[in-house]
N, C-alpha and C positions, 0 to 999 in steps of 0.2 A: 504494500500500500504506500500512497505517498504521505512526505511527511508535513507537519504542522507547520505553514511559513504564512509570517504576519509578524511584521509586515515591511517587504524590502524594497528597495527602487532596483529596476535591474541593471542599472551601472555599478552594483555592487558584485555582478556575475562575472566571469571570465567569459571571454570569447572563445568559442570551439568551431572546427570544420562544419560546415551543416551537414548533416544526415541525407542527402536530397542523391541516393545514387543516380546513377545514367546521365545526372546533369550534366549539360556545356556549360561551362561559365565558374565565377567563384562567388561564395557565399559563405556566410560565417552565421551561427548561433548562439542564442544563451538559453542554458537549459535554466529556465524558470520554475518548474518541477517534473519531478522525475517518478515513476516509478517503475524498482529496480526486481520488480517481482514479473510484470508481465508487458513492461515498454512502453508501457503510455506517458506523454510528455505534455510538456504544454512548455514552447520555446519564444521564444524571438528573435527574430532572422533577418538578416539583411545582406543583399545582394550588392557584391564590388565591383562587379560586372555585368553586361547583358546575361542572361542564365535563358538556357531555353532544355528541357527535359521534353523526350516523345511520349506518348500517350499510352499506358499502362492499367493497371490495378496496386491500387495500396493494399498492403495486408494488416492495415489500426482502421478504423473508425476517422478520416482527417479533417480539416476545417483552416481555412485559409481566411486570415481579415487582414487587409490592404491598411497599415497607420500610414503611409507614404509613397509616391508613386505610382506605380503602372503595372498588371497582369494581364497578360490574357490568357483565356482559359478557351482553349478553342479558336472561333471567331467572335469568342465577347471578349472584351475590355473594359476591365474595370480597375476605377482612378480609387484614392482615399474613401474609404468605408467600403470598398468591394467584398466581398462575403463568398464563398466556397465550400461544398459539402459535399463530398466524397465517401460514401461508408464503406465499411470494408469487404474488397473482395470485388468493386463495382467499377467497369472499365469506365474510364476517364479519356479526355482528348489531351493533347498537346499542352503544355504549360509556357510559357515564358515570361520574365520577367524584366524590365528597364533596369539601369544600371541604378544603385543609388536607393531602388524600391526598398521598404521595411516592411512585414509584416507580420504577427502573430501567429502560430503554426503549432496547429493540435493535433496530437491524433490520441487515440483512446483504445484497447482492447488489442493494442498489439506493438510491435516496435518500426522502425521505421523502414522495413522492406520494401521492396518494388518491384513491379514485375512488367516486363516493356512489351507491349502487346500495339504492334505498330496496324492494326485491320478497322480504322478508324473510320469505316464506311455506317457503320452501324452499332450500338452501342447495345448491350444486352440487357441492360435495366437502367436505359439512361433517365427513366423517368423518377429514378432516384437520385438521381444529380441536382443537387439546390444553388444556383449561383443569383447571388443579388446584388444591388444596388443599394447596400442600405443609406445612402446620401438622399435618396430618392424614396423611404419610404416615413410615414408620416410617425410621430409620437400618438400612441396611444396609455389611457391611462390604465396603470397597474391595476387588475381586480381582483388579486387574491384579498380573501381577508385577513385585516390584521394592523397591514402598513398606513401610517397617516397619509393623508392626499397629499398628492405633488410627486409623487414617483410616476415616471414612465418608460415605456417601453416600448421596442422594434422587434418583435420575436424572429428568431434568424432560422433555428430548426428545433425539433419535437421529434423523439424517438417513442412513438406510441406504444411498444411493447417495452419499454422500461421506463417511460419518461423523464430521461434523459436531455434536456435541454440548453440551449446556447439562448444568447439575449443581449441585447443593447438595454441598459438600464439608465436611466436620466433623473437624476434628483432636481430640482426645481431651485434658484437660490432663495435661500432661507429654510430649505425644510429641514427639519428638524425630527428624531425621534431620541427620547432617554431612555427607555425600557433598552433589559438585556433582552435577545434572542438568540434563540438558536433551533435548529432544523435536522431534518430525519433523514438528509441525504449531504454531503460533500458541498460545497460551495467553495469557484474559486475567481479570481474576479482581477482585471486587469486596467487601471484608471487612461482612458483616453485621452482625457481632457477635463480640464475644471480643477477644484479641490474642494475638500469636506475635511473637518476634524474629525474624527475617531477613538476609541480610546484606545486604542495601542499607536496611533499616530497620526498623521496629516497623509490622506489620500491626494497625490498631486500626479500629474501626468507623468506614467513609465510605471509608478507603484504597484505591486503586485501581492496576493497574498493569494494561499489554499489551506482551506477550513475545513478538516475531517467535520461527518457528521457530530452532533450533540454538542458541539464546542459554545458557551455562552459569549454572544460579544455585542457592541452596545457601547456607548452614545454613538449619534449622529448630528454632526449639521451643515449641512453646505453652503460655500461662500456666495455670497455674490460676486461679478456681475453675473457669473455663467452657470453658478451649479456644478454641479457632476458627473461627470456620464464614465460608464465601464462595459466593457464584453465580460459579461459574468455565463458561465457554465455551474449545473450542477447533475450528479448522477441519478435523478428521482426528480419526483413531484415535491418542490420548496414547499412547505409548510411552516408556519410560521409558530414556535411557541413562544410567549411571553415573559418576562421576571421581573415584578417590581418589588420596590423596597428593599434592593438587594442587600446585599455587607457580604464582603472579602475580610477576611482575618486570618493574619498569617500573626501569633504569636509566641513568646519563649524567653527565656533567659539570656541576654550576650554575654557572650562568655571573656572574646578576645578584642571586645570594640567599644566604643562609646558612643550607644544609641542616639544621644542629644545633639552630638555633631555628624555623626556619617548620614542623620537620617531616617526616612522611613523605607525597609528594605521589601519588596514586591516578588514573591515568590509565582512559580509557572509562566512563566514568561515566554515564547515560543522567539523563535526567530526572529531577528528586527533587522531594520536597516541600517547601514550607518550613513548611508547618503539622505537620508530627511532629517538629517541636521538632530541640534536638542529635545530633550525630553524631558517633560516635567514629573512623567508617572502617574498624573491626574484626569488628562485625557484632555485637557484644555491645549 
């Protein structure tokens, strides 16, 4: 399974080769998370070169979102917000990329194989192929219950036999929520654009985190002038439970310190960033 990260910027990752066999061109990634059980990843990739890969089948689950640049995927082209869903096993056309392109690069239920299947006359279940324009599609408002108004949403894809889902989420500036939450599937979520406080940190564009199921987390509030918007994935139908009135208490005896000057000390703390700067441990 993958592990607990929240909450890092990915200029804190190292740059690796991309994953991308057969390709022409060069390409680098950051593995943003990983898991080393059955290969599913969730990267960020950017192309140093024109890159052009022939038309094949992936063997994960993959999902392609354009932050910068140019794809095409076949004879579509798609600029910033373009969108790509590929499930596993299901022939695909042609890829290529502009030099300079960034984009976010998932795949799920498997590693990053390829298999180059160049008979691009006709696709065998291309009606499983989801390519969009999310620049072009409208905000609608969140209807799950639970979340206060002012959240919305682009839905990208829906896996009906597990409900596994992708999403453009948009907070509104100013919305705000105090309650902890937490959900009965994975949440993991990748800041585009905007910022929001949080309490493990400041959500600002590149910021990333992955939230095993049941994890409690909580406050929220989004800046103005823009709000916040993110590609969030989760393995299930999000559900939303609630906690108010909460209390954290971590306490004991020091043994080798002097609580009145070191502080107050914050135990389970998962992953952070060190590129979003200070922290006060408050959530302010």
């Amino acid at each position: 399974m993958r592990p607990h990260v929240e909450l890092i910027h990915e200029d804190d990752y190292i740059w690796h080769g991309a994953e991308l066999p057969f390709g022409d061109g060069r390409a680098r990634q950051r593995n943003l998370s990983l898991d080393e059980e059955d290969g599913s990843a969730s990267t960020s990739v950017e192309f140093l070169s024109a890159f052009e890969r022939p038309a094949g089948r992936h063997l994960a689950d993959t999902e392609w979102y354009v932050l910068a640049g140019e794809i095409a995927v076949g004879d579509t082209v798609l600029g910033k917000g373009g969108y790509f869903h590929a499930p596993k096993g299901v022939a695909m056309p042609k890829v290529a990329a502009k030099e300079g392109t960034r984009i976010l690069l998932y795949r799920e239920l498997g590693d990053w194989g390829f298999e180059v299947n160049e008979q691009t006359a006709e696709w065998a279940r291309e009606r499983d192929l989801i390519v969009l324009d999310t620049e072009a599609m409208p905000w609608d408002p969140v209807d799950k219950p639970g979340p206060k108004p002012g959240l919305m949403i682009k839905m990208l894809h829906r896996n009906p036999e597990t409900g596994f889902y992708s999403r453009l989420i948009w907070a509104k500036p100013g919305w705000d929520d105090h309650r902890l939450a937490h959900h009965p599937c994975y949440e993991e979520a990748y800041t585009v654009w905007g910022s929001m406080v949080y309490n493990f940190g400041d959500l600002t564009p590149g910021t990333y985190f992955f939230r095993p199921a049941w994890v409690k987390h909580g406050h929220f509030v989004s800046h103005e002038p823009d709000g916040c918007a993110w590609l969030i994935r989760s393995d299930g139908d999000l559900i939303n439970y609630y906690t108010t009135n909460e209390r954290v208490i971590a306490e004991g005896t020091p043994e080798n310190y002097d609580p009145e000057t070191q502080g107050p000390v914050i135990t389970g703390l998962p992953v952070r960033s060190k590129s979003t700067g200070e922290w006060s441990g408050d959530g302010r």
